[in-house]
C-alpha positions in Angstrom: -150.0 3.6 -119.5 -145.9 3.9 -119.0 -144.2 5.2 -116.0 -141.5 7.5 -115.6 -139.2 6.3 -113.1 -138.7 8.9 -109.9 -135.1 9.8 -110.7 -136.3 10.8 -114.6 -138.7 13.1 -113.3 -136.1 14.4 -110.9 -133.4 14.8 -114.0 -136.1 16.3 -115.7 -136.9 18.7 -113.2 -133.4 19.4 -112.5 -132.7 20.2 -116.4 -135.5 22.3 -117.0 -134.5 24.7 -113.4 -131.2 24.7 -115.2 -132.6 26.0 -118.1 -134.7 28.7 -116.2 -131.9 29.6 -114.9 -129.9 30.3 -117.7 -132.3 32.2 -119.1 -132.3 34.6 -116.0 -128.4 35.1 -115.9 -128.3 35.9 -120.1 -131.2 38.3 -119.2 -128.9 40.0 -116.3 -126.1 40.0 -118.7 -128.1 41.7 -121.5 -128.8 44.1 -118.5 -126.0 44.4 -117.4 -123.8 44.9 -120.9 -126.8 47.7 -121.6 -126.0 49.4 -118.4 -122.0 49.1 -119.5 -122.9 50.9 -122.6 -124.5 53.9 -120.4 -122.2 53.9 -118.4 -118.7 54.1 -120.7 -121.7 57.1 -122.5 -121.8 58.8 -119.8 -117.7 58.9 -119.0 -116.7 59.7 -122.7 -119.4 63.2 -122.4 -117.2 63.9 -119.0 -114.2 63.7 -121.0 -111.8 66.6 -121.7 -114.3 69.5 -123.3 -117.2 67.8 -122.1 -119.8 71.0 -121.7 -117.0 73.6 -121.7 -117.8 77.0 -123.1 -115.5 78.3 -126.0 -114.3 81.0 -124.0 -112.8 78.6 -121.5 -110.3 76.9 -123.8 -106.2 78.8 -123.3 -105.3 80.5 -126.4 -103.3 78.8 -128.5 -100.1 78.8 -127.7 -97.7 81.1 -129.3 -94.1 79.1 -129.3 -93.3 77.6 -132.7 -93.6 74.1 -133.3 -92.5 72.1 -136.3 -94.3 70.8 -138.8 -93.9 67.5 -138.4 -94.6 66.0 -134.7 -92.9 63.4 -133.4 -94.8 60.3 -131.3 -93.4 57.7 -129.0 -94.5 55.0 -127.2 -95.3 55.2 -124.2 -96.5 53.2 -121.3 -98.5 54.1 -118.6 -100.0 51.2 -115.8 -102.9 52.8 -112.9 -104.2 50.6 -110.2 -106.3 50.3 -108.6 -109.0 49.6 -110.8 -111.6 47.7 -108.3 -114.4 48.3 -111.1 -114.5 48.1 -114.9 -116.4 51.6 -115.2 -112.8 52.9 -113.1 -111.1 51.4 -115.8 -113.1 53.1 -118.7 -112.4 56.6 -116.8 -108.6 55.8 -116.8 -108.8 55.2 -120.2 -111.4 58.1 -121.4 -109.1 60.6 -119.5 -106.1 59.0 -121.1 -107.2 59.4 -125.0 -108.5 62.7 -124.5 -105.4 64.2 -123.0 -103.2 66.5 -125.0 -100.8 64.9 -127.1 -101.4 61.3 -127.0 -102.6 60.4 -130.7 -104.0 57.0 -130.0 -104.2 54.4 -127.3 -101.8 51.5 -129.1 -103.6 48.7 -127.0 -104.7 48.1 -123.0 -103.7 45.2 -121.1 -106.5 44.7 -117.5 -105.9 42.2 -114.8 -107.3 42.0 -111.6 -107.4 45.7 -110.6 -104.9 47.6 -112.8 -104.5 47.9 -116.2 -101.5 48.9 -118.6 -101.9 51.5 -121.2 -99.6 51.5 -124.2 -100.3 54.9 -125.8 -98.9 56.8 -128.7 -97.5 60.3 -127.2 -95.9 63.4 -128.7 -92.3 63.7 -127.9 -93.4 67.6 -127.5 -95.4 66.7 -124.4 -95.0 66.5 -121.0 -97.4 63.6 -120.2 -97.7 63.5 -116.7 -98.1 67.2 -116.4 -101.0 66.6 -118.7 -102.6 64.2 -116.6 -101.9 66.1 -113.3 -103.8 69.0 -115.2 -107.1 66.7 -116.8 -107.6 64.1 -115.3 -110.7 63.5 -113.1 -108.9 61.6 -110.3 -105.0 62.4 -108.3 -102.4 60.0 -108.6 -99.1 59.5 -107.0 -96.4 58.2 -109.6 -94.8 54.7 -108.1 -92.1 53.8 -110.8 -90.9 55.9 -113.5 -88.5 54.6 -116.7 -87.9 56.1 -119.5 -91.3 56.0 -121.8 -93.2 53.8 -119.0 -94.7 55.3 -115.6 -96.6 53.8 -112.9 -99.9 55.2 -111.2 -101.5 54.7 -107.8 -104.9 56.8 -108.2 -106.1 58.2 -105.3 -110.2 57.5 -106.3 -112.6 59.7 -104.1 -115.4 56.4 -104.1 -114.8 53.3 -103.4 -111.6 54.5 -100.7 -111.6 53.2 -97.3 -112.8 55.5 -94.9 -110.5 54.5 -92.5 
């Protein structure tokens, strides 16, 4: 009959609670990616229209526009963004807002994130936000086609 030394039993041991416990944390990550998905669900239907009757939407406006619209680029950087799910609103509210054709790419560190969007010419952007956007902001920098955000989130804040 062999023997297995002390310390192999221990490695042993050691491996196979490692392995446990990698199993536990892909489990909370599954979890946690589904919960993602609900969540970024759940943002999107709060976006701009969300459960809005017809008879809530302006008229159309009246003043002539051409027939060919005009897009720039534009960037647009909010902080903070303590939580992904804050940075999934910011960006929601941001593709849904009059005007912007598409969201050209997103750059998130730490807790802000920079926006590069695709924006009609025709539009006054932050007008637009002030008007849709779930959460008030106070500009911080403004350059030509580039703006800075501080929004003022009603969770999260400080109570102080």
């Amino acid at each position: 009959m062999s023997r297995v030394p002390a310390s192999a039993r221990r490695r042993a041991d050691e491996v196979e609670s490692l392995r446990s416990a990698v199993v536990e944390i892909a489990q909370e990550f599954r979890d946690l990616g589904n919960r993602l998905r609900e969540l970024t669900e759940a943002v999107e239907a709060l976006g701009p229209g969300a459960n809005v009757p017809d008879d809530a939407h302006p008229a159309p406006s009246t003043r002539p526009t051409s027939s060919r619209t005009t897009y720039e680029e534009f960037r647009v950087t909010v902080r903070p963004l303590p939580e992904l799910a804050m940075a999934a609103v910011a960006e929601t509210s941001l593709r849904g807002l009059p005007g912007v054709k598409r969201v050209v790419s997103i750059q998130r560190e730490e807790d802000w994130a920079t926006f590069l969007l695709e924006v009609s010419t025709e539009v006054d952007l932050i007008s637009e936000m002030r008007a849709s956007m779930p959460v008030g902001f106070n500009v911080t920098d403004s350059k030509p086609n580039e703006v800075s955000l501080e929004l003022k989130w009603l969770w999260g804040a400080d109570s102080a």
